[in-house]
Backbone of each chain as ProteinMPNN parsed JSONL, in Angstrom:
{"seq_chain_A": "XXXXXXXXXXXXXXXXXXXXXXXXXXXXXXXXXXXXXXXXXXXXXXXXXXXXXXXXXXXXXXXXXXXXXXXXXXXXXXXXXXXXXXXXXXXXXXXXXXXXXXXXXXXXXXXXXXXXXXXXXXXXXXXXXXXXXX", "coords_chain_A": {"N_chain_A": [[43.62, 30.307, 34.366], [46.048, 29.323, 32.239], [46.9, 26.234, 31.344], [50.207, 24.349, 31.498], [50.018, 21.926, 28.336], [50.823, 19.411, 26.557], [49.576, 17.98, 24.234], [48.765, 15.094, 21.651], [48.827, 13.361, 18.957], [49.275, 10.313, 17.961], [50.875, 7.729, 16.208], [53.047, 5.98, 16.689], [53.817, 3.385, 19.526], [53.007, 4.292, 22.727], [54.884, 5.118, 24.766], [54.559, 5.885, 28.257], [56.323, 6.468, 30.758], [57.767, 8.578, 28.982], [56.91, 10.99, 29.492], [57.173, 11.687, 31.578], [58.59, 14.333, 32.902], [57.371, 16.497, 31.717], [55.496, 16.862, 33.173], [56.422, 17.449, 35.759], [56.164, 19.94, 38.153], [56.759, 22.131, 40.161], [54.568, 23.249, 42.537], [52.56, 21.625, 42.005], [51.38, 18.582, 43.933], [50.06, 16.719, 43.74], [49.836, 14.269, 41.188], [48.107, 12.504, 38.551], [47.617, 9.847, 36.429], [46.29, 8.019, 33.8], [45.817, 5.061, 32.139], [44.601, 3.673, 28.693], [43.901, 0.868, 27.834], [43.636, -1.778, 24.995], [41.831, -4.234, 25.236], [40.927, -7.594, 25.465], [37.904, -9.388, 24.342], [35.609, -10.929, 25.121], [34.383, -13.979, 23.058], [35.59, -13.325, 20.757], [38.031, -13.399, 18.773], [41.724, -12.84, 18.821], [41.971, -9.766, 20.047], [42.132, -7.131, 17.414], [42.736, -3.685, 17.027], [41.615, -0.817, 14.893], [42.297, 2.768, 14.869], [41.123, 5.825, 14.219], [40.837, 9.246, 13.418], [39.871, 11.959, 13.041], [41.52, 14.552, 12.968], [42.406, 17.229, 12.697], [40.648, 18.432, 14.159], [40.354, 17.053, 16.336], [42.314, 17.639, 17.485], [41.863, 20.266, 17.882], [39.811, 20.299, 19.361], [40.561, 18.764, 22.214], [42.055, 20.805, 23.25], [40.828, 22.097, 24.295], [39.322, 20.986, 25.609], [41.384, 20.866, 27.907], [42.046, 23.086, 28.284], [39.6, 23.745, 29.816], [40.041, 22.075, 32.069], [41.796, 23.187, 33.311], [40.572, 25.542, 34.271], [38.718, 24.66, 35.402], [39.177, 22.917, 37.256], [41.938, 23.006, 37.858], [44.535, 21.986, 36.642], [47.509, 21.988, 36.42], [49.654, 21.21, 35.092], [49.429, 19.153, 31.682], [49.122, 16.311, 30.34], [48.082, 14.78, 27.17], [47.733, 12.092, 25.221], [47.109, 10.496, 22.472], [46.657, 7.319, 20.476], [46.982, 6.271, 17.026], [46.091, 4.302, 14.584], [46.927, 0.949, 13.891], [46.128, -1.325, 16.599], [46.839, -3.835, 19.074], [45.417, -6.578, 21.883], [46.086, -5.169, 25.097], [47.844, -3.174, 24.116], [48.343, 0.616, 24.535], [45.945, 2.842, 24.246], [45.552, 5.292, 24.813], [46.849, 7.578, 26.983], [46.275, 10.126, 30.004], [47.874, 12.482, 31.582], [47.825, 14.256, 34.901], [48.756, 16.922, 36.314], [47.959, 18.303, 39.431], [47.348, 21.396, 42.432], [46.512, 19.632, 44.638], [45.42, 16.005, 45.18], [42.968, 15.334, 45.109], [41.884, 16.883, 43.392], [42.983, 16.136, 40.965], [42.402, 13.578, 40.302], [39.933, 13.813, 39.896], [40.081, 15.51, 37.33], [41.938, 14.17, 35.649], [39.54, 12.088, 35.281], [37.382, 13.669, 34.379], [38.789, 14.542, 31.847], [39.1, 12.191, 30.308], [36.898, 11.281, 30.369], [35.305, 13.234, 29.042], [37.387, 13.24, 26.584], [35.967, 10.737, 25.313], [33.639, 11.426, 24.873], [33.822, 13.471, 23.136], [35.567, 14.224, 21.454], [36.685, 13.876, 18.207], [37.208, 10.876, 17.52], [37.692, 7.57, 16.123], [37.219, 4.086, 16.986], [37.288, 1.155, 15.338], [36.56, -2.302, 15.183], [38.331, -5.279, 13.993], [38.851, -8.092, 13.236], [37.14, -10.998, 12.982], [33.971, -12.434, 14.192], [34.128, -14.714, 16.583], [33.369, -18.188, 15.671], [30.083, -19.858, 16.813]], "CA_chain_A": [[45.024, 29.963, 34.189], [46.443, 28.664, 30.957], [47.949, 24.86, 32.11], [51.21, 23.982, 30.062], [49.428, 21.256, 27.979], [50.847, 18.083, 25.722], [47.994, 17.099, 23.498], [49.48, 14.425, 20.604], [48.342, 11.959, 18.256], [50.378, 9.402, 17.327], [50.64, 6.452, 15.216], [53.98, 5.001, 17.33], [53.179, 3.169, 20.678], [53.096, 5.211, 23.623], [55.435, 5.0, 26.244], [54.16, 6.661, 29.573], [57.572, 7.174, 31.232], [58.49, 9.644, 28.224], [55.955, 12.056, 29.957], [56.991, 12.465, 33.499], [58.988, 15.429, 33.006], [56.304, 17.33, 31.242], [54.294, 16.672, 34.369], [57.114, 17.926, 36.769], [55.526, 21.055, 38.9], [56.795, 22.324, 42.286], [53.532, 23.681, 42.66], [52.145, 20.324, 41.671], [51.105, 17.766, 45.101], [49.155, 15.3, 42.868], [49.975, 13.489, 39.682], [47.026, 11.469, 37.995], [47.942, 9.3, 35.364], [45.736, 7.003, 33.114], [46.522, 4.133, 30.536], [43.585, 3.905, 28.09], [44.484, -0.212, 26.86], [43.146, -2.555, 24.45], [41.567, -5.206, 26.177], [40.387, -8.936, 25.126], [36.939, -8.73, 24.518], [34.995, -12.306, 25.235], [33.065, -13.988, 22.042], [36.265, -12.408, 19.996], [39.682, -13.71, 18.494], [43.013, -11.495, 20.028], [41.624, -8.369, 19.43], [42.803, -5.786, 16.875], [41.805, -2.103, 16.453], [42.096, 0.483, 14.041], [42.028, 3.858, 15.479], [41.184, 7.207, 13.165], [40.894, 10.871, 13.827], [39.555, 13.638, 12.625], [43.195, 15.547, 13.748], [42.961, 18.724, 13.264], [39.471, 19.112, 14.849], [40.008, 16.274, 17.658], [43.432, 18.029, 18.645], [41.319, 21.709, 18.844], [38.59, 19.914, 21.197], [41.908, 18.95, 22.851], [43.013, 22.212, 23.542], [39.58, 22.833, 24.724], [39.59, 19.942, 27.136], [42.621, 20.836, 28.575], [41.566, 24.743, 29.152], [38.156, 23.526, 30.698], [40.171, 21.376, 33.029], [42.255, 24.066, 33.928], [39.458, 26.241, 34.798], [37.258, 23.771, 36.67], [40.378, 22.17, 38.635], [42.933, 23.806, 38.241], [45.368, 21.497, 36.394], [48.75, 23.325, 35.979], [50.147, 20.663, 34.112], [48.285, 18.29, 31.193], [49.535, 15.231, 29.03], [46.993, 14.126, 26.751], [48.555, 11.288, 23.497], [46.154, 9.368, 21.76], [47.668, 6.285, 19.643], [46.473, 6.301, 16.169], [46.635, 3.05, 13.886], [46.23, -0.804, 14.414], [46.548, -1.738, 18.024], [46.554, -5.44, 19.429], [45.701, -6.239, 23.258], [47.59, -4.488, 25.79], [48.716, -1.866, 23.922], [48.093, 1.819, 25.168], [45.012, 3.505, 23.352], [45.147, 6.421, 24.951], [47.559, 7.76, 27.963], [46.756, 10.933, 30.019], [48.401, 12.652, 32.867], [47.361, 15.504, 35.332], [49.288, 17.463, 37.683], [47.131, 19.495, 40.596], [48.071, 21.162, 43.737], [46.403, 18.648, 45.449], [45.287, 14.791, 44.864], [41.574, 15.59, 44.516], [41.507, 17.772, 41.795], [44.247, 15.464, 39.837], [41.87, 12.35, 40.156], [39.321, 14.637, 38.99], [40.657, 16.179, 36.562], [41.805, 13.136, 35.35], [38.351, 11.313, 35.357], [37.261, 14.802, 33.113], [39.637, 14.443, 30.819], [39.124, 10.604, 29.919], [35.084, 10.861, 30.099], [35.018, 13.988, 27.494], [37.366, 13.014, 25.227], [35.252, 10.222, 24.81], [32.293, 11.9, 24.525], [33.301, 15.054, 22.667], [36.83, 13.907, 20.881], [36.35, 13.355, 16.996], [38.045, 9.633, 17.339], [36.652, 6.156, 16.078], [37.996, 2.57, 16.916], [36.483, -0.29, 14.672], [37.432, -4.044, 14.978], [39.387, -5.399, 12.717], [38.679, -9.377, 13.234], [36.106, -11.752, 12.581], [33.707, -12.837, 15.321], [34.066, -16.263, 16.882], [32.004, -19.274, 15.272], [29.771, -20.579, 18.231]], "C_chain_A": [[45.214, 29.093, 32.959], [47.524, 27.67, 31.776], [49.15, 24.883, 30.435], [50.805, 22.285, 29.58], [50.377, 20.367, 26.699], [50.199, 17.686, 25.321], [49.161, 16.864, 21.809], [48.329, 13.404, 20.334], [48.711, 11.498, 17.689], [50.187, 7.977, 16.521], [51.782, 5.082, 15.838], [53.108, 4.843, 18.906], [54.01, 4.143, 21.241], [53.84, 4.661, 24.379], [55.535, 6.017, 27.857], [55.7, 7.553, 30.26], [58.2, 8.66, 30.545], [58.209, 11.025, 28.892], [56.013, 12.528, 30.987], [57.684, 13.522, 33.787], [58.195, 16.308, 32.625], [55.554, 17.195, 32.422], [54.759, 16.978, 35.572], [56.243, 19.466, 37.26], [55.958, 21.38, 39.976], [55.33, 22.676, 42.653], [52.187, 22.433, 42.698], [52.306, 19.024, 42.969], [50.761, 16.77, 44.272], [49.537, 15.304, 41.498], [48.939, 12.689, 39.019], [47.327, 10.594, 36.748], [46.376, 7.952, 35.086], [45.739, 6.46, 31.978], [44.802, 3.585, 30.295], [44.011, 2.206, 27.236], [43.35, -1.268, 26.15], [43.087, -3.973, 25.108], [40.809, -6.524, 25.402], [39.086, -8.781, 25.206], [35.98, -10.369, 23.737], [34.351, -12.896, 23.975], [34.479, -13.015, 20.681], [37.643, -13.105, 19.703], [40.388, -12.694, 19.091], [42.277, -10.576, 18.6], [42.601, -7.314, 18.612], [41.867, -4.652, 16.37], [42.212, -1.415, 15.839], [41.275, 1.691, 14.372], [42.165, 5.033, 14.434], [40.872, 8.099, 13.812], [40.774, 11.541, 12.766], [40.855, 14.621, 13.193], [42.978, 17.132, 14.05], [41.815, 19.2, 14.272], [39.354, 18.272, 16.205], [41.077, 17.208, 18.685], [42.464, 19.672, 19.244], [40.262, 21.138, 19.989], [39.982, 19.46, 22.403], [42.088, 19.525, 24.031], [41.868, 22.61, 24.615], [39.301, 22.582, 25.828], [40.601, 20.403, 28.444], [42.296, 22.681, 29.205], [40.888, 24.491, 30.229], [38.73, 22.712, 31.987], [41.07, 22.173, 34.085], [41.694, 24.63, 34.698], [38.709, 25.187, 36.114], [37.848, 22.988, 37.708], [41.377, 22.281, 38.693], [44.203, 22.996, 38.14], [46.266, 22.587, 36.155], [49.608, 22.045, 35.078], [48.909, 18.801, 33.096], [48.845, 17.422, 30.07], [48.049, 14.587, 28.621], [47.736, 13.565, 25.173], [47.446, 10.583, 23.806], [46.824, 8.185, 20.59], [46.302, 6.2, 18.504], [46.755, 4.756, 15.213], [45.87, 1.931, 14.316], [46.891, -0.775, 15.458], [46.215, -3.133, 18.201], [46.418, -5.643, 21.25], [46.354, -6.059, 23.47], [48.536, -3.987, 25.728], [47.701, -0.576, 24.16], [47.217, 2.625, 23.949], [45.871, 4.747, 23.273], [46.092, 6.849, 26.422], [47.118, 9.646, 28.313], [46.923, 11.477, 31.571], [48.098, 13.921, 33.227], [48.261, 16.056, 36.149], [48.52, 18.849, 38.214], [47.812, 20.298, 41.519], [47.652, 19.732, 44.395], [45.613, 17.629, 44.934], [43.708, 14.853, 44.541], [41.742, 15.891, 43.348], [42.598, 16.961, 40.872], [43.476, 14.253, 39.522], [40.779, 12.816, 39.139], [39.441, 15.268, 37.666], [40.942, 15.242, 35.476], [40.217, 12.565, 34.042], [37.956, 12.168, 34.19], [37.709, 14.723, 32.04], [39.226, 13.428, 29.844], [37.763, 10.73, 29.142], [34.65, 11.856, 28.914], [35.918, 13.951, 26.521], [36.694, 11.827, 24.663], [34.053, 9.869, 24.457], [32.406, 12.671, 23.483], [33.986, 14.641, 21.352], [36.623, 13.446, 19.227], [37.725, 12.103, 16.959], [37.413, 8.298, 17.141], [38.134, 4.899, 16.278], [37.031, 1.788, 15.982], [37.405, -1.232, 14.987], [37.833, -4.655, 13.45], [39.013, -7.071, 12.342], [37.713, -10.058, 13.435], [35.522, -12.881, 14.124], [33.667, -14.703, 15.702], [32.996, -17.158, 16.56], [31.723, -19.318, 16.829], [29.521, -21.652, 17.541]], "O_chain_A": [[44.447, 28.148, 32.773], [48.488, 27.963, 32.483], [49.071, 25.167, 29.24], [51.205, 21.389, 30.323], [50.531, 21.111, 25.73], [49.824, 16.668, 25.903], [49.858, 17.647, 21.164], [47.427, 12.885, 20.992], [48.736, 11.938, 16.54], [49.108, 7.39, 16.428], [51.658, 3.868, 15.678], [52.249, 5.582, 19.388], [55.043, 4.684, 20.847], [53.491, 3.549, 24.776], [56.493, 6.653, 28.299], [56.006, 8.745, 30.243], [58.821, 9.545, 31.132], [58.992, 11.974, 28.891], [55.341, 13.439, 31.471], [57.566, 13.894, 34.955], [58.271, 17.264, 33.396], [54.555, 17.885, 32.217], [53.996, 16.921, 36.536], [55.659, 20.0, 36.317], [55.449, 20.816, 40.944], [55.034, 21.804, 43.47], [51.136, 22.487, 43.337], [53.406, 18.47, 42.97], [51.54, 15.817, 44.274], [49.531, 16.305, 40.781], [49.478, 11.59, 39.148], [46.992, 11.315, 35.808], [45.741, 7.299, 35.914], [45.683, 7.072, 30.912], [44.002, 3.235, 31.161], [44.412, 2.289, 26.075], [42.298, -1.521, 26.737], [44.049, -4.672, 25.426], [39.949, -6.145, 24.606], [38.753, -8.027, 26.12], [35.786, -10.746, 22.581], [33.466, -12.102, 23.656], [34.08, -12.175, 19.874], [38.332, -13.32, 20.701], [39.876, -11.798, 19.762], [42.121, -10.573, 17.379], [43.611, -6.794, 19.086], [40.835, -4.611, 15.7], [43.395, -1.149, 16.047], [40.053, 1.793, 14.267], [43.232, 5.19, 13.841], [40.558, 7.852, 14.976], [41.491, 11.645, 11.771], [40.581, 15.479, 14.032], [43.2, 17.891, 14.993], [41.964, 20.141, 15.052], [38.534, 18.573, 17.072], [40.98, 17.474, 19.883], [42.367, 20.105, 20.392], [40.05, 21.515, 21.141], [40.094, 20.114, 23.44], [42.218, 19.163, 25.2], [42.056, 23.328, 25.598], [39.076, 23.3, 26.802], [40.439, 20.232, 29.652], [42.372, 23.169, 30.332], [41.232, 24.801, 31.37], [37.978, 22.643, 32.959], [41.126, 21.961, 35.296], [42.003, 24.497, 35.882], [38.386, 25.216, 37.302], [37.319, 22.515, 38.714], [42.004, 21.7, 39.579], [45.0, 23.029, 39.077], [45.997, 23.738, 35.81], [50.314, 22.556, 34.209], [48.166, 17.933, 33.555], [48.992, 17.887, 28.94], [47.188, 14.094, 29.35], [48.147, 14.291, 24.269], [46.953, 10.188, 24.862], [47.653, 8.682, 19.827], [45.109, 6.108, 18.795], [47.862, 4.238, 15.364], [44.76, 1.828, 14.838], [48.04, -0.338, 15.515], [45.328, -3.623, 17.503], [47.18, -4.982, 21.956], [47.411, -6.29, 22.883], [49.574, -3.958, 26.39], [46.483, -0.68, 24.014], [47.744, 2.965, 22.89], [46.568, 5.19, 22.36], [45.799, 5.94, 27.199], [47.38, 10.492, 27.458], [46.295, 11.046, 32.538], [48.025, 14.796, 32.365], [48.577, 15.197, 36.972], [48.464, 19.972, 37.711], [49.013, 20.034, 41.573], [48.482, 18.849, 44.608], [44.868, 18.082, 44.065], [43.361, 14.269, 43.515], [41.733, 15.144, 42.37], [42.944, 17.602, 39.88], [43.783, 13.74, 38.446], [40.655, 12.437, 37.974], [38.38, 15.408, 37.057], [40.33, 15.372, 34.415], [39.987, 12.615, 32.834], [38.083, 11.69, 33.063], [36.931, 14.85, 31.094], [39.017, 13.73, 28.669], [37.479, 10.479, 27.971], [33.876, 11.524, 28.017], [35.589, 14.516, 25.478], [36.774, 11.77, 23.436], [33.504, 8.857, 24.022], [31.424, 12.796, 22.751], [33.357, 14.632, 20.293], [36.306, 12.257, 19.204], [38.861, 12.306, 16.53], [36.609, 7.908, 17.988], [39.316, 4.855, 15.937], [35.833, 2.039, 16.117], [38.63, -1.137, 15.068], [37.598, -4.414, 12.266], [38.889, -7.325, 11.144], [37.15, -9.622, 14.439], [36.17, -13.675, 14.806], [33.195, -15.621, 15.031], [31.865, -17.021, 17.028], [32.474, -19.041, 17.765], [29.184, -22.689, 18.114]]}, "seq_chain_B": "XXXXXXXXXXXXXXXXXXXXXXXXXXXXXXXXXXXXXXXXXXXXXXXXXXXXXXXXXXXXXXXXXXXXXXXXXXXXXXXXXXXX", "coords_chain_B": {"N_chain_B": [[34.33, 25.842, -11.207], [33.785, 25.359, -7.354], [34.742, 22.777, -5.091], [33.903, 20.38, -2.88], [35.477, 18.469, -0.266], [34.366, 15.607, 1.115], [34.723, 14.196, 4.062], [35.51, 10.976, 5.26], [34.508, 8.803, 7.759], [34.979, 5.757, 10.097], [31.756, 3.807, 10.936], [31.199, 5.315, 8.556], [32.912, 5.458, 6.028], [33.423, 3.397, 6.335], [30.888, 1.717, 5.026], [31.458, 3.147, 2.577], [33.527, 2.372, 1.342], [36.072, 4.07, 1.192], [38.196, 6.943, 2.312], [37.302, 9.073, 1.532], [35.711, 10.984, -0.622], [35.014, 14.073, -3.645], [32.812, 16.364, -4.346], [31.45, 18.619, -6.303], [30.375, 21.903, -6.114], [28.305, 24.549, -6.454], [27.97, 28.146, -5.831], [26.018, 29.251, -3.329], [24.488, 26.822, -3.235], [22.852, 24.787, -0.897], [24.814, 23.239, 1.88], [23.13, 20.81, 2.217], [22.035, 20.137, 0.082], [23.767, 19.471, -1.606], [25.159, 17.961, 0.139], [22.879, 15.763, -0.564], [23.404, 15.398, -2.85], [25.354, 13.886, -3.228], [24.97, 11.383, -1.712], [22.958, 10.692, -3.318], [25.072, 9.425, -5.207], [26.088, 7.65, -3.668], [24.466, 5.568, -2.725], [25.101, 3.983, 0.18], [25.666, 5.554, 1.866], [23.509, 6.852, 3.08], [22.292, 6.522, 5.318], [24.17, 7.452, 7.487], [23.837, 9.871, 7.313], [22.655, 11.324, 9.338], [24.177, 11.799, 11.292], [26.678, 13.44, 13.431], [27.828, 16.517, 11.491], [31.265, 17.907, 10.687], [32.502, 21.46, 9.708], [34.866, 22.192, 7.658], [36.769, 21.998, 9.196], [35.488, 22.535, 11.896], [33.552, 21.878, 14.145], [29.84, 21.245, 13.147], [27.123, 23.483, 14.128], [24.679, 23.87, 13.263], [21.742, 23.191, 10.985], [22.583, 21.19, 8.026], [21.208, 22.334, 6.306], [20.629, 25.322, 6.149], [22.951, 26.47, 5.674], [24.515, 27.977, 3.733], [26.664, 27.652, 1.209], [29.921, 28.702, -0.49], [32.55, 29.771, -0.378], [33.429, 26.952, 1.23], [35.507, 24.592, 2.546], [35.398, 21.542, 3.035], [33.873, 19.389, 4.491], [33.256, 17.036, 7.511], [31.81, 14.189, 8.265], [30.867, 12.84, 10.937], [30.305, 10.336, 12.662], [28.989, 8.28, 15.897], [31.323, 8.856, 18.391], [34.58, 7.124, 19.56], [36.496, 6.756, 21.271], [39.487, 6.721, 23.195]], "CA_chain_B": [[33.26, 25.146, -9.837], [34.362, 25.437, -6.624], [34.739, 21.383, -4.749], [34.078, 20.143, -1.394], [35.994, 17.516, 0.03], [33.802, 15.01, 2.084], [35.724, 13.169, 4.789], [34.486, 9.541, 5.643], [35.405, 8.128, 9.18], [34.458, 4.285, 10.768], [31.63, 3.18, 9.839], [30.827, 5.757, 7.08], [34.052, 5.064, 5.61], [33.492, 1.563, 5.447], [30.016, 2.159, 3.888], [31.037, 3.509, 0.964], [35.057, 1.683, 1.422], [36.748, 5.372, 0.81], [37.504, 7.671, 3.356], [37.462, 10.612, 0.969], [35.136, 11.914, -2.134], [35.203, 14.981, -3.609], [31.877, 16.532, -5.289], [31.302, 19.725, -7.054], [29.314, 22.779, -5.907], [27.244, 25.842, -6.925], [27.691, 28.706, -4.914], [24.673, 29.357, -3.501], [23.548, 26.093, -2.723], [23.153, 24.852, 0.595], [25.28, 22.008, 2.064], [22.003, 19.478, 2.451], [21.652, 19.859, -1.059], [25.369, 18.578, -1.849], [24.994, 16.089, 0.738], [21.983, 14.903, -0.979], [23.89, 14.828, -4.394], [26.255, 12.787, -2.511], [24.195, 9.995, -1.435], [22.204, 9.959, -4.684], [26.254, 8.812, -6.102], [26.458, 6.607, -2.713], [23.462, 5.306, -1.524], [25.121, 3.039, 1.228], [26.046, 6.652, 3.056], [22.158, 7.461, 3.619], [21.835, 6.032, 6.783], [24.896, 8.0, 7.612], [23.54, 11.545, 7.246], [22.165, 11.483, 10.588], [25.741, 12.029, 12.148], [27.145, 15.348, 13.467], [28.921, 17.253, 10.213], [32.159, 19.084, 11.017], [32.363, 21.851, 8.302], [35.854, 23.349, 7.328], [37.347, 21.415, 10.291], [34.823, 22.69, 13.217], [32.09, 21.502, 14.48], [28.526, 22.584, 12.759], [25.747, 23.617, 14.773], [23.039, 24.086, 12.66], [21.401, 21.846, 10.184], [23.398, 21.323, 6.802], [20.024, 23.125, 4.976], [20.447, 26.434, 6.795], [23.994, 26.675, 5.555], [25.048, 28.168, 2.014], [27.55, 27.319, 0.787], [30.318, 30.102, -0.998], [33.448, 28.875, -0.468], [33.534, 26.293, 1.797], [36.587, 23.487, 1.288], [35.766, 20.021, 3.647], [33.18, 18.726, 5.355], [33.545, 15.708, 7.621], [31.025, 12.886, 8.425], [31.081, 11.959, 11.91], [29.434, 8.922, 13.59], [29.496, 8.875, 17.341], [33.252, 9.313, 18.662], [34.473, 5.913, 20.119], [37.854, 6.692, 21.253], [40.311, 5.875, 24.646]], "C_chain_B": [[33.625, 25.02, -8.436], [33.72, 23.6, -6.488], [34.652, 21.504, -3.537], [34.592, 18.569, -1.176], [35.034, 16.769, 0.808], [34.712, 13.945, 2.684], [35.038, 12.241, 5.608], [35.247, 9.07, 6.672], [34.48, 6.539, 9.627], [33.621, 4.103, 9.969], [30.88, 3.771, 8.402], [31.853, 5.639, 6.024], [33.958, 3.673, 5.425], [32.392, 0.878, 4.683], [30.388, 2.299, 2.606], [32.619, 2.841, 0.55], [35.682, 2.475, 0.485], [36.988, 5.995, 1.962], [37.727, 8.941, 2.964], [36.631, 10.659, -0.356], [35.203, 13.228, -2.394], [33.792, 15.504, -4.619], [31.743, 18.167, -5.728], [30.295, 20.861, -6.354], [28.576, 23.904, -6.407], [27.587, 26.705, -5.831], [26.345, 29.242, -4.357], [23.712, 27.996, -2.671], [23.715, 25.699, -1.68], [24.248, 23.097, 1.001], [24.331, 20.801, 2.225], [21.73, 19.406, 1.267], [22.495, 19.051, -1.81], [25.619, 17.271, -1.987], [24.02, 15.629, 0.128], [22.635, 14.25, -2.303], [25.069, 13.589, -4.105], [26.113, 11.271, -2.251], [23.692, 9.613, -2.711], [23.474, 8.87, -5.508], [26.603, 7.402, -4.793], [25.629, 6.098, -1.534], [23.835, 4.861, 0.118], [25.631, 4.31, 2.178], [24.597, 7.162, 3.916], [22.19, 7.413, 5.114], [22.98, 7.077, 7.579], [24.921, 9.893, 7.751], [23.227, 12.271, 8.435], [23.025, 11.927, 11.803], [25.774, 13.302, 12.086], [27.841, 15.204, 11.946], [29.936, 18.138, 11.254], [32.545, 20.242, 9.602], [34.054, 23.018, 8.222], [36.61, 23.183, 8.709], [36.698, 22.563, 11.833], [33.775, 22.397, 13.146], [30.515, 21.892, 14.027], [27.382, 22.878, 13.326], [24.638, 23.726, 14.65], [22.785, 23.026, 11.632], [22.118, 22.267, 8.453], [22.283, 22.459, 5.882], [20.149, 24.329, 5.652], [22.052, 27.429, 6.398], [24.255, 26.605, 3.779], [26.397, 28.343, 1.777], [28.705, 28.413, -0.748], [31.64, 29.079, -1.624], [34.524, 27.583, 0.14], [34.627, 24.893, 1.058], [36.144, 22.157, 1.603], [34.562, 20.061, 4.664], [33.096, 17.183, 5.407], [31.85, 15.302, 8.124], [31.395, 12.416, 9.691], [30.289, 11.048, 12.89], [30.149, 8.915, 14.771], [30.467, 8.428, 17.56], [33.336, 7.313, 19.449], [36.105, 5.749, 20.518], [38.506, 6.498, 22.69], [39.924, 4.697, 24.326]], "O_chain_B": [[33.955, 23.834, -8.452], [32.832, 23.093, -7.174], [35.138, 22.462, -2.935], [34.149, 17.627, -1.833], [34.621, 17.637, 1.577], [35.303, 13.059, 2.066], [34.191, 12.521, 6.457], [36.466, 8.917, 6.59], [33.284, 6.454, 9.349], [33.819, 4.089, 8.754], [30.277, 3.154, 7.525], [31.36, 5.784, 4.905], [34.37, 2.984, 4.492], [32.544, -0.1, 3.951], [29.847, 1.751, 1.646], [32.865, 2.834, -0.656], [35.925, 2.115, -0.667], [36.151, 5.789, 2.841], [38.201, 9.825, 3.678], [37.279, 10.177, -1.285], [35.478, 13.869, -1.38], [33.758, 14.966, -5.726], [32.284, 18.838, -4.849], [29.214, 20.355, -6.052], [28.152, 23.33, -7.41], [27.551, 26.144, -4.736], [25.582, 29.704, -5.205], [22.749, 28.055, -1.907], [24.754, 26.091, -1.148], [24.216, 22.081, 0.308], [24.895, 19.718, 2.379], [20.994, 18.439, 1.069], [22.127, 18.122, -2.529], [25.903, 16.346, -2.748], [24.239, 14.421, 0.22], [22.514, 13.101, -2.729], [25.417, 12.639, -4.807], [26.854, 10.318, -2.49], [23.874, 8.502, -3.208], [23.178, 7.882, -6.179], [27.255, 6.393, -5.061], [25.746, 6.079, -0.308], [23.161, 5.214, 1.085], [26.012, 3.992, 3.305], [24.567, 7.686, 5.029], [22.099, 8.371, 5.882], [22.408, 7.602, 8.535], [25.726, 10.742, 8.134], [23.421, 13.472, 8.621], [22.669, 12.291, 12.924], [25.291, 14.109, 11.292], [28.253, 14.184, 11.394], [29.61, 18.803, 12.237], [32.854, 19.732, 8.525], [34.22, 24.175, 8.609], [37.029, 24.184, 9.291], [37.446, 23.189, 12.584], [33.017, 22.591, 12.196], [30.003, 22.861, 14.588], [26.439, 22.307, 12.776], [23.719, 23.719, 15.469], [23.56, 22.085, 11.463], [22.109, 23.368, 7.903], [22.637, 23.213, 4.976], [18.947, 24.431, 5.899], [22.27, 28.605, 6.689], [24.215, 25.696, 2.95], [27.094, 29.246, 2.239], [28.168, 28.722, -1.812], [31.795, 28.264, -2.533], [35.68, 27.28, -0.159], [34.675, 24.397, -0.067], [36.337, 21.349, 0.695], [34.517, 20.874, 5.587], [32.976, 16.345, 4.514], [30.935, 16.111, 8.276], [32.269, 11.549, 9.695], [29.721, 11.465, 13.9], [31.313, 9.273, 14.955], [30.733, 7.409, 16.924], [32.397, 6.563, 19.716], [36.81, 4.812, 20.145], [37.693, 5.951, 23.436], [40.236, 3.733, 25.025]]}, "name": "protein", "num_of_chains": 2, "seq": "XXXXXXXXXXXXXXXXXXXXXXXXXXXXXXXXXXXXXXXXXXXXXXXXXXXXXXXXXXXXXXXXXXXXXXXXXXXXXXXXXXXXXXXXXXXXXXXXXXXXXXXXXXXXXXXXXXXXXXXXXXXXXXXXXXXXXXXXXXXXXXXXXXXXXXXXXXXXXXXXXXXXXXXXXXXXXXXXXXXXXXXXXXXXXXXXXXXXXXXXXXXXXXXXXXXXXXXXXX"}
């Protein structure tokens, strides 16, 4: 089954809410959502990141992701945005949302999603700020 | 002469503090030969060679020396992914 799929990469922050109609399904029991955020990171001034991409070749692994998740769990619907740029804590890397029939395969599906694009995904973060004297 | 774009990401990009060169080719020769002419102009990428290549925006599966080069436009440089 070909899922109807949302794969973006953006440079404006993400706002989750924008996405919950793309994720509407009658067919759809389970929703999975996950916020991907920049987090404080001990031994570190307020963190800032700069996020790059390879685009055209991160969005086709993407596409690829989003088939394979189809196939193997049977998402019928798939938000996947990645935030591109400088980020500062507790802003949204990475946001993505599943819709299943049922709550298994959406957690799953999910979990899939997250763990290979950040295995497979041509995307780098570096730090941006200078590590704390001790 | 035909050109290949090389595209520099994290920290090969901040290696050589570009995230784009462009070097000259031969048809004929292989992309490990390129990349070598590459490094010889930017040593601080050496260490950097060791990374997957994406060639012509997909992924390359074989080793840059096995691959001749015609008219190939862009090959990227990628150090392992680090993204969500």
């Amino acid at each position: 089954m070909i899922p109807s799929a949302l794969i973006r990469l953006t440079k404006s922050p993400i706002r989750p809410e924008t996405y919950r109609k793309t994720l509407e399904d009658p067919g759809s029991g389970g929703v999975a959502l996950f916020e991907g955020r920049v987090r404080d990171d001990p031994g570190h001034h307020a963190t800032r990141l700069y996020y790059e991409a390879y685009s055209p070749l991160a969005l086709r692994e993407l596409e690829r992701l989003s088939r394979q998740a189809a196939t193997r769990f049977g998402a019928r619907r798939i938000v996947i945005v990645h935030r591109l740029g400088h980020l500062r804590t507790g802003e949204i890397a990475v946001f993505i949302g599943v819709a299943t029939a049922h709550r298994t395969k959406a957690f799953a599906a999910c979990r899939f999603l997250i763990d290979e694009l950040k295995r497979r995904v041509p995307i780098w973060k570096t730090r941006e700020e200078s590590r704390t004297k001790r | 002469m035909p050109r290949l774009r090389v595209l520099l990401f994290a920290t090969a990009r901040e290696a050589v503090g570009q995230s784009e060169l462009e070097v000259p080719y031969r048809r004929g020769q292989t992309l490990a030969e390129v990349l070598a002419e590459v490094v010889a102009a930017h040593p601080r990428l050496r260490p950097h060679l060791r990374h997957r290549l994406a060639l012509d925006g997909e992924f390359l599966e074989q080793p840059a020396s096995a691959v001749i080069l015609s008219s190939q436009k862009e090959v990227a440089i990628l150090p392992p992914f680090s993204g969500g």
